[in-house]
N, C-alpha and C positions, 0 to 999 in steps of 0.2 A: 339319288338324283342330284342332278350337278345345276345349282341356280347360275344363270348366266344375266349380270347386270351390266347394262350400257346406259353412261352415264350421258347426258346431251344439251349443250347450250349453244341453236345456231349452225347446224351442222348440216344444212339442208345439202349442199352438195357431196358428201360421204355417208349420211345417217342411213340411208338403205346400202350401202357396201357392207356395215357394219352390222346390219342387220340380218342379212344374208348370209353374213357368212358363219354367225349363231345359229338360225334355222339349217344350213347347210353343213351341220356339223357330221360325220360318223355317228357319233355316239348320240344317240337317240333318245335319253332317260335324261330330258333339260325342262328349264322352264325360263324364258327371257322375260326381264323385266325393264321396260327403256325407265329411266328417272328423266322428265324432265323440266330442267332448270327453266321453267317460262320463258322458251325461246323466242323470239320477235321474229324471225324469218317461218320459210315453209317446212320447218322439221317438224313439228306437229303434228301433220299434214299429211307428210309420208307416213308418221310412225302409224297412222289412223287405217292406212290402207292393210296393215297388218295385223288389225284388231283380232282377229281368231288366232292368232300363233305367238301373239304376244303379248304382256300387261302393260298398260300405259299408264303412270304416275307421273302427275303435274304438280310442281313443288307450289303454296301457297305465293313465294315472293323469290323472286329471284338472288341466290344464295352468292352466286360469283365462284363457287367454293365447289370443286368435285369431290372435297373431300363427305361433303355435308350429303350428297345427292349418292354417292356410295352408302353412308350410314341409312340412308332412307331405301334403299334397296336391302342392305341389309336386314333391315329390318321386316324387310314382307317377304325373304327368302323361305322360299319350303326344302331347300337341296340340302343334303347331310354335307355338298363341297360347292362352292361358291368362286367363282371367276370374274371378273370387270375389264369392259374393255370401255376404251375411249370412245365417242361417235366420229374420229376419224382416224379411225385403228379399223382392224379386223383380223380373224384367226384363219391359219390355213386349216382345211375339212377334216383332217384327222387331228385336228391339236390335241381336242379332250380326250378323243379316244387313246393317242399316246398317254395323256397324263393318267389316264383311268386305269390303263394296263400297268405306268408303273409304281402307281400309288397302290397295289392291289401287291405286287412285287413285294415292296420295300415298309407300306405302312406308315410313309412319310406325312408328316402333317402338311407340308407344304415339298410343291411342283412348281418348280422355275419351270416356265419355258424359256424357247432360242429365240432372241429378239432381232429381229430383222428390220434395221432403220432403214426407210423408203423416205430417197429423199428426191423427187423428181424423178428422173430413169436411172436415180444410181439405189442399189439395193447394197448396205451395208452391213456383214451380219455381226454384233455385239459378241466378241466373247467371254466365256466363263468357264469355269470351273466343272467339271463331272460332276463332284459332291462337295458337301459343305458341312461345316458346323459352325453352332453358334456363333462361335467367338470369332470365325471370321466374316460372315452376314453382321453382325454387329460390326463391326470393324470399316465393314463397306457405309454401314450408315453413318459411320464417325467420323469417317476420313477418307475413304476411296470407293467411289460407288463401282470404279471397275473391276474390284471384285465379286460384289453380286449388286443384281441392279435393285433400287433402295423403291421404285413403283409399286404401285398398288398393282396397275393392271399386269398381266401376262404372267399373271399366277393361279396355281388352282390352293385354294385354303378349306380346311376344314374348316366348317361354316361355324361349329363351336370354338374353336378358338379366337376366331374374328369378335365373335359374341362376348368371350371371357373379359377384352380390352375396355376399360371404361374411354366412352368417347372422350375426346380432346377440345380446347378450344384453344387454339394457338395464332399469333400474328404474327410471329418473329422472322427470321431471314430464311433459317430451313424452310421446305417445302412440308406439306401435313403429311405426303407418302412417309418421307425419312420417318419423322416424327411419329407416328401409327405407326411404324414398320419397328423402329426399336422397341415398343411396349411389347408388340409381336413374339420379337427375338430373343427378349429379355425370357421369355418363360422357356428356352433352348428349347424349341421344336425340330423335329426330323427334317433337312428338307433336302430334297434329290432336283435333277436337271432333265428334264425330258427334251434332249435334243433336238428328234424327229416332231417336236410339235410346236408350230411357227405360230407365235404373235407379230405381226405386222402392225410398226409403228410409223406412222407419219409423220416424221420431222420436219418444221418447220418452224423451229425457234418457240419463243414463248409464246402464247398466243391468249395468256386467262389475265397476265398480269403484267400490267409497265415496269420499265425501269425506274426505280427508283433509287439514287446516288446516295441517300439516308441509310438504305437497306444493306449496303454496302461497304458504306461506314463501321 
């Protein structure tokens, strides 16, 4: 079973795209779990309307943090592989079933998907690599994410090795993905590129956290 977590703060105009398109997947052996961050808009609302087809978790205090609202999903996953999408993302209908077909192939611990930046009507597709090893997925998190992308979302993971990671608590200039993602990389997992299966990301610059000139510094 593959857990499908959708993380969400605020999302009332995307959160049923995102959600839709987890129930409208091919691959049929899922379980969705929305995380939500104590939204103040109507995302609660919708997710409510889904109550039979999906779990809904409401964090105590609002975290600010997807990295924090991932770990809480993580943590009430049932799926032996585990996937997160943003609440203003969503997956094309065959994505998992791609990944499912070539994680059965290959026995990789991790599934890139094709990331597809949606930026108003222009649709840009992120390139990468066929296949990978460690040391250049490390690589990408150290210094160039254009070799593979350093996100949490728009991967499939085997849900024990997400588990093996002791969680983090970091506030520095990286992002928490990089940062998770090299504890990941560091144990050199398998990871393959399922082309044929679309994560759609919605670009639109930063949108969790201000600039800040310090950070920078």
């Amino acid at each position: 079973m593959i857990s499908i977590v959708i993380t969400l703060y605020n999302k009332e105009n995307t959160i049923r795209r995102a959600i839709d398109s987890a129930i409208n997947q091919k691959y049929k052996d899922i379980e969705i779990i929305v995380v939500n961050d104590c939204s103040t808009d109507n995302s609660l609302d919708i997710c409510k309307e889904y109550v039979d087809k999906i779990t809904i978790i409401t964090t105590d205090k609002n975290s600010g943090r997807p990295y924090f609202t991932r770990q809480v999903g993580l943590m009430q996953a049932k799926g032996d592989f585990i996937t997160f999408i943003d609440a203003d993302d969503y997956l094309s209908n065959n994505a998992l079933s791609e990944c499912v077909e070539l994680q059965k192939l290959t026995q990789a611990d991790i599934i890139q998907m094709n990331i597809i930046r949606r930026i108003t009507s222009f649709n840009i597709p992120i390139s990468f690599k066929s296949a990978y090893d460690s040391s250049r997925a490390l690589d990408a998190c150290l210094y160039n994410e254009h070799l593979f992308p350093i996100q949490c979302w728009g991967k499939l993971y085997k849900t024990d090795l997400l588990r093996s990671v002791k969680p983090i608590s970091y506030n520095g200039f990286w992002g928490e993905d990089r940062i998770f993602n090299l504890q990941i990389l560091s144990s050199n997992p398998k990871i393959e590129y399922a082309q044929s299966a679309i994560y759609n990301y919605s670009w639109g610059g930063a949108s969790t956290a201000s600039f800040n000139i310090d950070a920078l510094q």
